[in-house]
mmCIF file as gemmi writes it, N, C-alpha and C atoms, coordinates in Angstrom:
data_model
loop_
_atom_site.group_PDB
_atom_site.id
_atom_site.type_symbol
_atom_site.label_atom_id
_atom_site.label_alt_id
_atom_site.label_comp_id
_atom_site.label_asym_id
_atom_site.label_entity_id
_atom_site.label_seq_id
_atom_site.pdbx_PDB_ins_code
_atom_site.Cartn_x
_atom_site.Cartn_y
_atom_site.Cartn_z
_atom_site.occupancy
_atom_site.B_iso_or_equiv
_atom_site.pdbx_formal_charge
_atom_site.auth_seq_id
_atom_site.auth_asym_id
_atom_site.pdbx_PDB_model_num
ATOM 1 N N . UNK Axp A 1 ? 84.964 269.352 125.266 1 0 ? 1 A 1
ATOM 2 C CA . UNK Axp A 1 ? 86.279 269.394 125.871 1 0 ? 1 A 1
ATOM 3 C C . UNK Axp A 1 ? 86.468 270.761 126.519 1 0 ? 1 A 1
ATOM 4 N N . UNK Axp A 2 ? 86.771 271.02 127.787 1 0 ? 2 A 1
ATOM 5 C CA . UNK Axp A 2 ? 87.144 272.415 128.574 1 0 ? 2 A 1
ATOM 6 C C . UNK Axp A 2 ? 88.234 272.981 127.836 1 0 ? 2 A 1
ATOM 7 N N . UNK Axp A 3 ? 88.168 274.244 127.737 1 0 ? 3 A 1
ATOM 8 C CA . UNK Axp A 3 ? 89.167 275.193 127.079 1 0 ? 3 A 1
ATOM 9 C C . UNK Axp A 3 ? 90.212 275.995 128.082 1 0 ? 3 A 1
ATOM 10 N N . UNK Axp A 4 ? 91.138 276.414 128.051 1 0 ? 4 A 1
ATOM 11 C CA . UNK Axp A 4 ? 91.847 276.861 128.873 1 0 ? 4 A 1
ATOM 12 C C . UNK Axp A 4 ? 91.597 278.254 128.92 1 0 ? 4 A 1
ATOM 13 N N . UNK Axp A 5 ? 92.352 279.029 129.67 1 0 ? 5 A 1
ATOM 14 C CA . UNK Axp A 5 ? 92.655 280.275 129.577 1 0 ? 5 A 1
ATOM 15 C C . UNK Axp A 5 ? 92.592 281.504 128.686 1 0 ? 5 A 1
ATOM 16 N N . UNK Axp A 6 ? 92.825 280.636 127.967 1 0 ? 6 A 1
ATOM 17 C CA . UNK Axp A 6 ? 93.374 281.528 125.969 1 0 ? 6 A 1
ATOM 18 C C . UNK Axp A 6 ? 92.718 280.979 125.535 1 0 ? 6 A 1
ATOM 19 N N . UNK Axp A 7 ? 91.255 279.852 125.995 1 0 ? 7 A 1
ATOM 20 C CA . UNK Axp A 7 ? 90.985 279.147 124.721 1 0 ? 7 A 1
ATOM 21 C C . UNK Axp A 7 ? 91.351 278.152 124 1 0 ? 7 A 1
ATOM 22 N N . UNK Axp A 8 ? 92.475 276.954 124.655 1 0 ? 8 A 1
ATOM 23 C CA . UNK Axp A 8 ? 93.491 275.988 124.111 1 0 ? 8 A 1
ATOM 24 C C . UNK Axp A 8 ? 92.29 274.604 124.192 1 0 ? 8 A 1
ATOM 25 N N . UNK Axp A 9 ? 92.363 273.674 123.563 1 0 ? 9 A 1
ATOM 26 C CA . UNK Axp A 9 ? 91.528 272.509 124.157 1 0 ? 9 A 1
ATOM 27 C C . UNK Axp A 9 ? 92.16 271.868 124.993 1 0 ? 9 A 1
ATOM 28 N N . UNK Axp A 10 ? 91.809 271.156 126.261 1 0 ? 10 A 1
ATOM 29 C CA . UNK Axp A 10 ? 92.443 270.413 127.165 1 0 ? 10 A 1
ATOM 30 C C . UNK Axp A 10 ? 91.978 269.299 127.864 1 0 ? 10 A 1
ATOM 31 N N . UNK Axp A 11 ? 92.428 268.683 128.02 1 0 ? 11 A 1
ATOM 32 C CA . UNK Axp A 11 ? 91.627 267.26 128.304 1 0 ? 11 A 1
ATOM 33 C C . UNK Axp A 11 ? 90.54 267.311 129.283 1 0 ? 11 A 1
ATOM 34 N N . UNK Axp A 12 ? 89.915 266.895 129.744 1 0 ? 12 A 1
ATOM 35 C CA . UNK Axp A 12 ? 88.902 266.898 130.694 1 0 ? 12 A 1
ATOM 36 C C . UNK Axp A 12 ? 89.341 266.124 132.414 1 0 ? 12 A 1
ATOM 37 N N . UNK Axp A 13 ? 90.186 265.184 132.09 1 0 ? 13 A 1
ATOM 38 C CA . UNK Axp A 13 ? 90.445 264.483 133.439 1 0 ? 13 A 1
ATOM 39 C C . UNK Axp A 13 ? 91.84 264.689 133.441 1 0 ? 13 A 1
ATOM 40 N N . UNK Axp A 14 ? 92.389 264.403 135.053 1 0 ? 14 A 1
ATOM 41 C CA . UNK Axp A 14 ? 93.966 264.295 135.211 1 0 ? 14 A 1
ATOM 42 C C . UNK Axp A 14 ? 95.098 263.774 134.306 1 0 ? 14 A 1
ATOM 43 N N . UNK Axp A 15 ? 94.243 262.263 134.069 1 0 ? 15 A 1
ATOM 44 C CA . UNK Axp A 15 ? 95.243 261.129 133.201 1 0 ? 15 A 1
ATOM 45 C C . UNK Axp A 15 ? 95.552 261.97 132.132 1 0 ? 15 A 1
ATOM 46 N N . UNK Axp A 16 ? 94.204 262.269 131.419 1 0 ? 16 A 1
ATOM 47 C CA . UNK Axp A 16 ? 94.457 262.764 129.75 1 0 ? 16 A 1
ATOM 48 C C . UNK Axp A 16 ? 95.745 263.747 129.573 1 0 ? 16 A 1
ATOM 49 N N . UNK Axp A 17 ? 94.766 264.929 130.76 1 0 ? 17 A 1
ATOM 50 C CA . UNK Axp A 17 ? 96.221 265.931 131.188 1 0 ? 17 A 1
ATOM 51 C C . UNK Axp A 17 ? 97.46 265.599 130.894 1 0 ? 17 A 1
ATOM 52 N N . UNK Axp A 18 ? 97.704 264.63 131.834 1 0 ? 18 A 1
ATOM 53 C CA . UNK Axp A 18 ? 99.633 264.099 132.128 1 0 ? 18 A 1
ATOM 54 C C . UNK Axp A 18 ? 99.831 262.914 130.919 1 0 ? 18 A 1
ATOM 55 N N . UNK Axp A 19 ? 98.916 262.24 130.098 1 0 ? 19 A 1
ATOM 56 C CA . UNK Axp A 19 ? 99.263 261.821 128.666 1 0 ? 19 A 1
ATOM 57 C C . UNK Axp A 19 ? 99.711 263.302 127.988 1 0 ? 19 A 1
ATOM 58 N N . UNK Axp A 20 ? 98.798 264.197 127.275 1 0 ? 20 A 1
ATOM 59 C CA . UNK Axp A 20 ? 98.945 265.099 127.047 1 0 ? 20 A 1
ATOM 60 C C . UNK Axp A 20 ? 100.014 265.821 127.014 1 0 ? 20 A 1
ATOM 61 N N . UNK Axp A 21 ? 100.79 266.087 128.375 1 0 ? 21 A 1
ATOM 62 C CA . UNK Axp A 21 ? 102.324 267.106 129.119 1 0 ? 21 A 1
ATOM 63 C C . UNK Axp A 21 ? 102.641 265.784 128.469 1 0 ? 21 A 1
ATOM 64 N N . UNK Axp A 22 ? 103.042 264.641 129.172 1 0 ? 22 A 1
ATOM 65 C CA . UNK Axp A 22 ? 104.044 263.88 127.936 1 0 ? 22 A 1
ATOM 66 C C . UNK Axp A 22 ? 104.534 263.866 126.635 1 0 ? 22 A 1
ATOM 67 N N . UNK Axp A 23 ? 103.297 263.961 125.663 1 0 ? 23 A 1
ATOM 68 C CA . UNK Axp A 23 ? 103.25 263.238 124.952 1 0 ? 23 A 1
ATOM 69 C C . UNK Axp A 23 ? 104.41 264.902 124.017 1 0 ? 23 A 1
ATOM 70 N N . UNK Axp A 24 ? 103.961 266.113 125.201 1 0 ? 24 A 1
ATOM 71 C CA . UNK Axp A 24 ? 104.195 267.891 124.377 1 0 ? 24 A 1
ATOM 72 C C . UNK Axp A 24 ? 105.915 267.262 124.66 1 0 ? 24 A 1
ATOM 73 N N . UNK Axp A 25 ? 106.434 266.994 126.084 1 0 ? 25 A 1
ATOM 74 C CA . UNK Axp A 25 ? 107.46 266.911 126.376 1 0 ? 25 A 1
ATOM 75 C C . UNK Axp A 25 ? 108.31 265.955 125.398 1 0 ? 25 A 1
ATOM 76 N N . UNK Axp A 26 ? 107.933 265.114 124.756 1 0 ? 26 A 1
ATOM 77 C CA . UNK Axp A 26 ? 108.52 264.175 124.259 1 0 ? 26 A 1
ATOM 78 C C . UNK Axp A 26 ? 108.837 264.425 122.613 1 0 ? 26 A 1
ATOM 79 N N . UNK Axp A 27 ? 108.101 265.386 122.093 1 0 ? 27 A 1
ATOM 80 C CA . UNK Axp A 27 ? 108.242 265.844 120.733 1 0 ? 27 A 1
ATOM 81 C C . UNK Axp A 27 ? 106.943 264.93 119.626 1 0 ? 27 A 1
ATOM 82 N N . UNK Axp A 28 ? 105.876 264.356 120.637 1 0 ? 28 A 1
ATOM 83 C CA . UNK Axp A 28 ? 104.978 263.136 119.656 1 0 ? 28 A 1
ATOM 84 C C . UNK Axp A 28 ? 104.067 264.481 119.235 1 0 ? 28 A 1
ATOM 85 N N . UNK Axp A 29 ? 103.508 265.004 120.128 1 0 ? 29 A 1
ATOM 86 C CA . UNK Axp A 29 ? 102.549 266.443 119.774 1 0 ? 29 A 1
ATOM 87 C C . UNK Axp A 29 ? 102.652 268.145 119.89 1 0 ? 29 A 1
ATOM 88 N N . UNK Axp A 30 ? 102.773 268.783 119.114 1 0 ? 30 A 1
ATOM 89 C CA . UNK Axp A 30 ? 102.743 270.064 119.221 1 0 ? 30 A 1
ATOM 90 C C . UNK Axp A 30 ? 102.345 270.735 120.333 1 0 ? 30 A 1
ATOM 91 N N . UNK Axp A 31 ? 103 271.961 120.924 1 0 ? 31 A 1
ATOM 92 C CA . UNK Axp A 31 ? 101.806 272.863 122.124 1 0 ? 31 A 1
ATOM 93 C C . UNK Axp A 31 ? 101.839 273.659 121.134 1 0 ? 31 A 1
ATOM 94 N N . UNK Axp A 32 ? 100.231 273.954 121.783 1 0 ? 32 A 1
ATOM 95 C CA . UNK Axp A 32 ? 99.262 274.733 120.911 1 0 ? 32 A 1
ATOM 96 C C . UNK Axp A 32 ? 99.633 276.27 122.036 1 0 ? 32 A 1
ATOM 97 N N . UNK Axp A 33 ? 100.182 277.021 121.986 1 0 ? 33 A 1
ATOM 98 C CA . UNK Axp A 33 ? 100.586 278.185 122.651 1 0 ? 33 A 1
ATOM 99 C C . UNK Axp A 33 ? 99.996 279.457 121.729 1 0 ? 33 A 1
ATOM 100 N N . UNK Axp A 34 ? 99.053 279.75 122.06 1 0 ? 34 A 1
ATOM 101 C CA . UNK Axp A 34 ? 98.555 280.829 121.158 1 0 ? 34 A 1
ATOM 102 C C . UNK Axp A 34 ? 99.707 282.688 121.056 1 0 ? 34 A 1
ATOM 103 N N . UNK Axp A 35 ? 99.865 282.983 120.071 1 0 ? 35 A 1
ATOM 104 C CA . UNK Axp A 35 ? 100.745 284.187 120.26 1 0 ? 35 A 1
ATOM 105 C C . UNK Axp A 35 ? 100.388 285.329 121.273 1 0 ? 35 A 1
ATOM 106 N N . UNK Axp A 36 ? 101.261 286.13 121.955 1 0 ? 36 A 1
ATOM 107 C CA . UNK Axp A 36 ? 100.563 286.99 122.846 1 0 ? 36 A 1
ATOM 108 C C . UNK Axp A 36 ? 99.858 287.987 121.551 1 0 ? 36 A 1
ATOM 109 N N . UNK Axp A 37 ? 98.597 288.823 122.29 1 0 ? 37 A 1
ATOM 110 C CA . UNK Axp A 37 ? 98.107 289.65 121.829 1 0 ? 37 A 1
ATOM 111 C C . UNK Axp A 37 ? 98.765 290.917 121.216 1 0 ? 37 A 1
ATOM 112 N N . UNK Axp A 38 ? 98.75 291.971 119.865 1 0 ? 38 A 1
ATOM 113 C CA . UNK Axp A 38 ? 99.243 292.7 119.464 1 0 ? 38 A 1
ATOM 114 C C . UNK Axp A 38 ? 99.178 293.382 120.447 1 0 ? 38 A 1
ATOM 115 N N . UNK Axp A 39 ? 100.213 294.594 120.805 1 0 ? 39 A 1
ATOM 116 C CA . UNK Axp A 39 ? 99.386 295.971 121.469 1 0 ? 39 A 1
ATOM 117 C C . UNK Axp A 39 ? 99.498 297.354 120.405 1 0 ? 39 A 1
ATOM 118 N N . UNK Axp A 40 ? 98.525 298.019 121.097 1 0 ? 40 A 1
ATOM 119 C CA . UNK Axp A 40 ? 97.989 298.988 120.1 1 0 ? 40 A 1
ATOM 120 C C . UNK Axp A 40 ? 99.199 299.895 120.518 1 0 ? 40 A 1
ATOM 121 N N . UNK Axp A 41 ? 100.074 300.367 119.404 1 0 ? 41 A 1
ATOM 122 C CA . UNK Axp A 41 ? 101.302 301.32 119.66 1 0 ? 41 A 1
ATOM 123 C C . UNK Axp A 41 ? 101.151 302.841 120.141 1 0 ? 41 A 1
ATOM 124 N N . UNK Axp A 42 ? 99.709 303.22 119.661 1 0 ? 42 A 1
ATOM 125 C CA . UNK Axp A 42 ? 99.16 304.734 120.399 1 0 ? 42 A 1
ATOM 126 C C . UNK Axp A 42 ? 98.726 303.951 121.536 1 0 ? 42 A 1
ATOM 127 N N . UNK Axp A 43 ? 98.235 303.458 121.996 1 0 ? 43 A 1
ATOM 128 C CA . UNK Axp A 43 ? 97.888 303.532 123.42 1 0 ? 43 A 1
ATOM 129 C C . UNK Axp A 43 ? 98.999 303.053 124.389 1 0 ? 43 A 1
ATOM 130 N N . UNK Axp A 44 ? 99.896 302.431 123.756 1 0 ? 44 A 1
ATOM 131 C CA . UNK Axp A 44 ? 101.312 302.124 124.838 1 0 ? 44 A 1
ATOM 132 C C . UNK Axp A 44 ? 101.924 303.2 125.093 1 0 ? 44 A 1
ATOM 133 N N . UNK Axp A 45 ? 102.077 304.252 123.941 1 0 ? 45 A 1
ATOM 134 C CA . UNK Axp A 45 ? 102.377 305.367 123.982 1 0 ? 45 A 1
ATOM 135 C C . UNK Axp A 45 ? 102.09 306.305 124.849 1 0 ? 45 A 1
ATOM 136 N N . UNK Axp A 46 ? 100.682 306.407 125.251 1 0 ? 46 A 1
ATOM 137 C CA . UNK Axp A 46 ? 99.809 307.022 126.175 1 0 ? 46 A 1
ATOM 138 C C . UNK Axp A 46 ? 99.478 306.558 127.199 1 0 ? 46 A 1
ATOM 139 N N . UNK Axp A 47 ? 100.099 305.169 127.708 1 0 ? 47 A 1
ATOM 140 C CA . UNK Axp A 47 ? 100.484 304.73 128.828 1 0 ? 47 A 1
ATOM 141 C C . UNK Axp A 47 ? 101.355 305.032 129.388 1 0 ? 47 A 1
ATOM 142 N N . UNK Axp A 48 ? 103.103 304.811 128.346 1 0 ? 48 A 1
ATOM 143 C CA . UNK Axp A 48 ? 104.158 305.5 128.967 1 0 ? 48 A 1
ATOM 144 C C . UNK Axp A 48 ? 104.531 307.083 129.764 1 0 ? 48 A 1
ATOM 145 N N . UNK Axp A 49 ? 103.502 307.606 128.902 1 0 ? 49 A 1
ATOM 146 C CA . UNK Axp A 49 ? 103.576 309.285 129.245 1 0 ? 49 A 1
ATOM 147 C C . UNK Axp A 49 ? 102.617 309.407 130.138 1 0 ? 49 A 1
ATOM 148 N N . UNK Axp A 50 ? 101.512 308.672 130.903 1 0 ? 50 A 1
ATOM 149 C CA . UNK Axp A 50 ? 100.477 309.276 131.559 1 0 ? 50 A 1
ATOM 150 C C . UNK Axp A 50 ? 100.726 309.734 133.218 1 0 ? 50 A 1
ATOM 151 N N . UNK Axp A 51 ? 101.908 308.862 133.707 1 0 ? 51 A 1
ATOM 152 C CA . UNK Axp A 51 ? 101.757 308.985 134.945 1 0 ? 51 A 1
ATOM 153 C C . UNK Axp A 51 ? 102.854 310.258 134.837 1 0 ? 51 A 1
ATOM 154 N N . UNK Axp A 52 ? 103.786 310.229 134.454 1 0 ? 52 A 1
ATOM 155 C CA . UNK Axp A 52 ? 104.849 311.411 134.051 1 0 ? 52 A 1
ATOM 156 C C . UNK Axp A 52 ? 103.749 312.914 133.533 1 0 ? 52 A 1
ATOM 157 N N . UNK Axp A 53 ? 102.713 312.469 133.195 1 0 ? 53 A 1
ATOM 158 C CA . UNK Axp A 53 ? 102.099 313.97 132.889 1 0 ? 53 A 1
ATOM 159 C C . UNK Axp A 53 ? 101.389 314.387 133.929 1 0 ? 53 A 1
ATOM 160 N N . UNK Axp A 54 ? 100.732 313.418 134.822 1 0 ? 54 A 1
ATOM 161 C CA . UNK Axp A 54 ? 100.131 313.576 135.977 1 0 ? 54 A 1
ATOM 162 C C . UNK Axp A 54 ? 101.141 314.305 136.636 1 0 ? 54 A 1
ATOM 163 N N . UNK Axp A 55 ? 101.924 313.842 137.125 1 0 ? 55 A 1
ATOM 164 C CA . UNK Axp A 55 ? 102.945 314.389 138.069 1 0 ? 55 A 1
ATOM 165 C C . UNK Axp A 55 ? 103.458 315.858 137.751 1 0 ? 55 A 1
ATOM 166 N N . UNK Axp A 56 ? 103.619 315.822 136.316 1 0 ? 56 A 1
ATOM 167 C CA . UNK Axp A 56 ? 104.262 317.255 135.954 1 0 ? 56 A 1
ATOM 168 C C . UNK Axp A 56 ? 103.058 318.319 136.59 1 0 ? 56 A 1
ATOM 169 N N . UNK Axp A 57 ? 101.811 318.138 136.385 1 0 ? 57 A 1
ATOM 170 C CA . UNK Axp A 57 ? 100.406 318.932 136.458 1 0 ? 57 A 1
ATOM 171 C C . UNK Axp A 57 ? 100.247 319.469 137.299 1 0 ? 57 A 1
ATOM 172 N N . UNK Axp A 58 ? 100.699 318.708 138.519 1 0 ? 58 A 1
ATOM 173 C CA . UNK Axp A 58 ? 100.599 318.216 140.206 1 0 ? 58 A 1
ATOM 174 C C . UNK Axp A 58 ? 101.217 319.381 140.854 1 0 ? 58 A 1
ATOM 175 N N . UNK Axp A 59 ? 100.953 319.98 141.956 1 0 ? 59 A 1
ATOM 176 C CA . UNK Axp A 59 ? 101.683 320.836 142.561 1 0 ? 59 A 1
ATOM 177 C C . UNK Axp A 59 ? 102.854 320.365 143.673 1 0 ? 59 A 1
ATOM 178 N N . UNK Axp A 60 ? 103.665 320.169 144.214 1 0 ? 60 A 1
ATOM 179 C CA . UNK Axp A 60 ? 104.821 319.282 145.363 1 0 ? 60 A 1
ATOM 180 C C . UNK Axp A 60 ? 103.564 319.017 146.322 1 0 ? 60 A 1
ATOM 181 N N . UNK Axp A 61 ? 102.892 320.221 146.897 1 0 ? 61 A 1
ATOM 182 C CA . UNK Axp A 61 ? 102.079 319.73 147.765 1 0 ? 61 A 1
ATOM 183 C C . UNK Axp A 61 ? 101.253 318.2 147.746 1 0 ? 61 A 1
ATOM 184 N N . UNK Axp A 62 ? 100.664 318.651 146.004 1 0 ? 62 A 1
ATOM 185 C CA . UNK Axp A 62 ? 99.673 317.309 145.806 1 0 ? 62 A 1
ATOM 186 C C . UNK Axp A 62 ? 100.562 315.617 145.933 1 0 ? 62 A 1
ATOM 187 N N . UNK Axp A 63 ? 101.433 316.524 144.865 1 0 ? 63 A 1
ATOM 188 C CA . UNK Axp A 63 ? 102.246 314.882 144.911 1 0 ? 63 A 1
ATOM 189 C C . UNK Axp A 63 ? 102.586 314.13 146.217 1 0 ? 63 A 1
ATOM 190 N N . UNK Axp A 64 ? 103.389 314.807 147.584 1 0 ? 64 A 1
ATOM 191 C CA . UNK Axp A 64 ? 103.426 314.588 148.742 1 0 ? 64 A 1
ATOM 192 C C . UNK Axp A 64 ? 102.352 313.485 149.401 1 0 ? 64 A 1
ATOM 193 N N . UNK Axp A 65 ? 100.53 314.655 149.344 1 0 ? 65 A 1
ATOM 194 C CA . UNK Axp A 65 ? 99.592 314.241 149.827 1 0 ? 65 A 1
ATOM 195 C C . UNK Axp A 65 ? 99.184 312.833 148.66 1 0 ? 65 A 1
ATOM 196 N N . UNK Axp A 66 ? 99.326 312.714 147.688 1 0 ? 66 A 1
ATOM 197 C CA . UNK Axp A 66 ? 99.592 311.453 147.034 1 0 ? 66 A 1
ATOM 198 C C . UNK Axp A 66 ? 100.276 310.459 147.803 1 0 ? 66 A 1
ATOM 199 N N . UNK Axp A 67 ? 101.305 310.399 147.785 1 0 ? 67 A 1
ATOM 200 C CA . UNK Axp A 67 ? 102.056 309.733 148.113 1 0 ? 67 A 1
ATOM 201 C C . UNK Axp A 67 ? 102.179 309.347 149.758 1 0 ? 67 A 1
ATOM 202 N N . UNK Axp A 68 ? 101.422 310.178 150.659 1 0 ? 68 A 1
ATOM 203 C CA . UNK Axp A 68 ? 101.227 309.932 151.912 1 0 ? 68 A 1
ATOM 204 C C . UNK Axp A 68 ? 100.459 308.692 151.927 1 0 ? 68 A 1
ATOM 205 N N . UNK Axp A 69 ? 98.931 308.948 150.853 1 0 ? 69 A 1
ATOM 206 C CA . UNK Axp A 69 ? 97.838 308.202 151.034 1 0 ? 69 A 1
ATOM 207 C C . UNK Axp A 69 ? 98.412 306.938 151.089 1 0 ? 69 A 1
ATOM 208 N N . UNK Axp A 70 ? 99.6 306.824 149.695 1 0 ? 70 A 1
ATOM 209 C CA . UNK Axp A 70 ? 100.028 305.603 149.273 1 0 ? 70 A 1
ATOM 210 C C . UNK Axp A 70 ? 100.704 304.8 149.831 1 0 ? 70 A 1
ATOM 211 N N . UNK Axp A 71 ? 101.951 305.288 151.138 1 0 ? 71 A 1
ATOM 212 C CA . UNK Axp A 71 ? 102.285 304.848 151.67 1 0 ? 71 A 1
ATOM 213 C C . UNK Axp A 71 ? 101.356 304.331 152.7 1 0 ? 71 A 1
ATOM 214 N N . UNK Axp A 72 ? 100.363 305.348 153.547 1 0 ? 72 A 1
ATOM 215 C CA . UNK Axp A 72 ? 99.455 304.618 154.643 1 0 ? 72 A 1
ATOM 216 C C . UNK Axp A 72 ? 98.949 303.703 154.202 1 0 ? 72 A 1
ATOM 217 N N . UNK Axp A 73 ? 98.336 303.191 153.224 1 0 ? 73 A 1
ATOM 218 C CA . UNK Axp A 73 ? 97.566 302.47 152.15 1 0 ? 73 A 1
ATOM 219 C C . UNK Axp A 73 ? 98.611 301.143 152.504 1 0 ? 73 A 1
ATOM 220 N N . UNK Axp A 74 ? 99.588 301.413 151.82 1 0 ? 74 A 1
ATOM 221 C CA . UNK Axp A 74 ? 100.351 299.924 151.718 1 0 ? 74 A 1
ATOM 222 C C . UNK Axp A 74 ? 101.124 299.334 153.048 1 0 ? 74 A 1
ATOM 223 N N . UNK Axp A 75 ? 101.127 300.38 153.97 1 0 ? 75 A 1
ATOM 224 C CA . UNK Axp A 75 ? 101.16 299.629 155.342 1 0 ? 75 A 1
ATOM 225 C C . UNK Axp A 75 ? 100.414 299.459 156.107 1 0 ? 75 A 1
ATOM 226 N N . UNK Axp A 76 ? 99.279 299.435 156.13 1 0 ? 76 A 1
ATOM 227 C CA . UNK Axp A 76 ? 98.002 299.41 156.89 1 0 ? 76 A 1
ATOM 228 C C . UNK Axp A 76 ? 97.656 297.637 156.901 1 0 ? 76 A 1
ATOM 229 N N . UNK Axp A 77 ? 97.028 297.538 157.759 1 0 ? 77 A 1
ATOM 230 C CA . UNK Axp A 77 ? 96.846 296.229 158.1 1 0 ? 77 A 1
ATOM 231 C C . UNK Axp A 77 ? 95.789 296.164 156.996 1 0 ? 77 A 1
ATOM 232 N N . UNK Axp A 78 ? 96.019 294.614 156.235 1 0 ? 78 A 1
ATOM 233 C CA . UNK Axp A 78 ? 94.491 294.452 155.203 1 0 ? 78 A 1
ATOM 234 C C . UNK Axp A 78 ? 93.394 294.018 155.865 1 0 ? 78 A 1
């Protein structure tokens, strides 16, 4: 049986599929919704503070020339 995303079992053809969404919608079978993943509380930590420490480090000049790149970057034709 193909597994989903997370690993869920799931039917193999369309029909089974839309038996399946029924059968969740209707209250006959459980969804199997796996919990989101823990996150590690030091490293969220050291996510929140990283770009804020960059910047502090940074001289106006750098940040500027940062932020030039970033703007040309996101208007530039892809």
């Amino acid at each position: 049986m193909p597994k989903g995303p997370q690993g869920q079992k799931r039917p193999a053809d369309v029909i089974g599929n839309a038996v399946r969404v029924m059968r969740i919608a209707t209250g006959e079978e459980p969804e199997d919704v796996p919990p989101p993943p823990a996150k590690d509380e030091a490293a969220a930590t050291l996510g929140r503070k990283g770009g804020r420490a960059r910047a502090d480090a940074m001289t106006p000049e750098q940040r500027a020339e940062v932020a030039r790149k970033a703007a040309v970057k996101r208007w530039s034709e892809r």
